[in-house]
C-alpha positions in Angstrom: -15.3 27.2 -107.6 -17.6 27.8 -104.7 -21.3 27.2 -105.2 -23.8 29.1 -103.1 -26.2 27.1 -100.5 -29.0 29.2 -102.1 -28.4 28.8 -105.6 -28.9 25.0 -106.6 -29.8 23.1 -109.7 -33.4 23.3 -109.0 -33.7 26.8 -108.1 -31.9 28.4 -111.4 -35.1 28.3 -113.0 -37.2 29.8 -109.7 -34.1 32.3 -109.7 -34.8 33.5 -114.1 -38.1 33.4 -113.1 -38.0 36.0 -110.2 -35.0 37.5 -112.4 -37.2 38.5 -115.1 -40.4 39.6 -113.1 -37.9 41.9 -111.4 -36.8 43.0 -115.0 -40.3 43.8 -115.8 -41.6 45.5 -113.0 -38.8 47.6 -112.9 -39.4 49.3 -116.2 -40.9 52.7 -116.9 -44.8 52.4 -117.3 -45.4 53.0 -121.2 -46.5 51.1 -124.1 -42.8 50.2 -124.8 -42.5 48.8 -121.5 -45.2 46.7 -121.7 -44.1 45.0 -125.0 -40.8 44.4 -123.4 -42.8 43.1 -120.5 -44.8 40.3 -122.8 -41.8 39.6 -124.4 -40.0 38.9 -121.1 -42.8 36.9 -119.8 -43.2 35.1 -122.9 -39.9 33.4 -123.1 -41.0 31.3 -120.1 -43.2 28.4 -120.1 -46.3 28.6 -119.3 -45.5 26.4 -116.1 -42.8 29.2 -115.3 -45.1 31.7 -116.0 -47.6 30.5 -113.6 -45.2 30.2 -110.9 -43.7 33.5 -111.1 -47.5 34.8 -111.0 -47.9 33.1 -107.8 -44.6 33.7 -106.6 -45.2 37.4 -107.4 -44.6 39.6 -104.4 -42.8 37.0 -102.6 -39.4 36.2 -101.3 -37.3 33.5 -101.3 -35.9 31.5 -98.0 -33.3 29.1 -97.1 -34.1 25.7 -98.7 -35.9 23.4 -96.5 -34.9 19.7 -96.4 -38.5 18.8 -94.8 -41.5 20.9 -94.6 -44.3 20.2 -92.0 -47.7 18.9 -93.5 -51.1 20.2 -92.2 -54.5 19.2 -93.5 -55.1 22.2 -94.3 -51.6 22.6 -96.6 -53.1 22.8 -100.2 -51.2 20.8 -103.2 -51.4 22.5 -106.1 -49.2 21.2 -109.1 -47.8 23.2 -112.1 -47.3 20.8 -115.1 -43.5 20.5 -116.3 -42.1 23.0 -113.7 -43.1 22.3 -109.8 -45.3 21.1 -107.1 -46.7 24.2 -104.6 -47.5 23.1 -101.0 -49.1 25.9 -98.4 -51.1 28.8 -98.1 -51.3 31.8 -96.6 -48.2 34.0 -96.3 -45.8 31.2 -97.0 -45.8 28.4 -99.5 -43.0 25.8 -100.7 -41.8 25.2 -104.2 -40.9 21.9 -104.6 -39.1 21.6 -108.3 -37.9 17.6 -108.5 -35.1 16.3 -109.7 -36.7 15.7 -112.8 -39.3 18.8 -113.3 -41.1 18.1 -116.9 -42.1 14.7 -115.6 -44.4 16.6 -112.8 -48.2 16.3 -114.6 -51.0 17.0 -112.6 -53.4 13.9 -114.6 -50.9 12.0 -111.6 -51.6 11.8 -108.0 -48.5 11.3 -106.1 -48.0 8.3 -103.6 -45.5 9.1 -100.9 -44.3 6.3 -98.1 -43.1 9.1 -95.7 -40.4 8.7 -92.8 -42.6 11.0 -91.1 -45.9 11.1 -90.7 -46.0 14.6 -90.0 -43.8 16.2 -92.9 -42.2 14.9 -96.0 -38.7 15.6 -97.0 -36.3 15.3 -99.5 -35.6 11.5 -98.8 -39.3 10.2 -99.2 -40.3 7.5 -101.2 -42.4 9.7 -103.4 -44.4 8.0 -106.6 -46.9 9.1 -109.4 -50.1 7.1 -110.4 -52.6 7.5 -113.4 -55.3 9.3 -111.5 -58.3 7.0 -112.6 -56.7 3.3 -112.8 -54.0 3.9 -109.8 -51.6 2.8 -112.1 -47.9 3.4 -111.2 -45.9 6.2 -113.9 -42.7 6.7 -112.2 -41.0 8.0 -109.2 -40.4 11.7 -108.0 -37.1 12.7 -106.8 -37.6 15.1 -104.5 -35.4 18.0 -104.2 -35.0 20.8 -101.2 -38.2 22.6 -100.9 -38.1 26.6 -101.5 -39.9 28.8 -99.0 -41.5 31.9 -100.4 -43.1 34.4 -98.0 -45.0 37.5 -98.9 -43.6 40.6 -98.5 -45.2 42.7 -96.3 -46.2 46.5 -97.3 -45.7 49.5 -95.9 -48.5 51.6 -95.2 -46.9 54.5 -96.3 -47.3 56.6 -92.7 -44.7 58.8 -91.7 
């Protein structure tokens, strides 16, 4: 059985997400809609469901082995589900092997192989935020582009 380059592990999750937000915005406006809608959205976490808020009117890319890192790339970590890197039109979803370990209380430690991105192979740890002390290791896994979809204006 084949397996598709896009469709990993990691991204099943990303994928339900984006599945079920597509679900729910493609439902008729009306009160019975919008319970179907909170039920939808309630079967996720609530780390899923703030990923798929920020993911929200965004689409996917080809997974990214290393992603370039800029001062001005903002972290921003989603307990139990994934660590975000970017801003602007694009950002990268970075899931881990080991996703319900990812707690923002942690910083992470990385000893990179490049100073100027960090990729899948980097030494990557977590520390106790206050003490520095070590509380495991991040296995990093591809890292998921999402750009926003532009809209139309409309003009004809």
């Amino acid at each position: 059985m084949s397996r598709s380059p896009l469709l990993t592990k990691a991204s099943l999750p990303v994928a339900g997400a984006a599945a079920a937000l597509a679900l729910v915005a493609s439902q008729p406006a009306s009160a019975e809609s919008d319970q179907d809608a909170s039920a939808e959205m309630s079967e996720l976490t609530e780390g899923e469901q703030k990923l798929a808020e920020m993911l929200e009117g965004r689409v996917a890319g080809e997974p990214k082995r290393c992603i370039r890192t800029r001062p001005n790339y903002r972290l921003r970590v989603i307990d139990e589900t994934a660590y975000v890197y970017g801003s602007g039109n694009t950002i990268y979803v970075q899931r881990t092997k080991d996703p319900e370990r990812i707690d923002r209380d942690d910083i992470l430690v990385s000893r990179r192989f490049n100073a100027s991105q960090i990729c899948k192979l980097d030494i990557v740890s977590t520390a106790e935020r206050t003490l520095g002390i070590f509380t495991g290791n991040v296995f990093l896994d591809d890292f998921i582009p999402y750009t926003r979809v532009k809209q139309d204006s409309g003009a004809s």
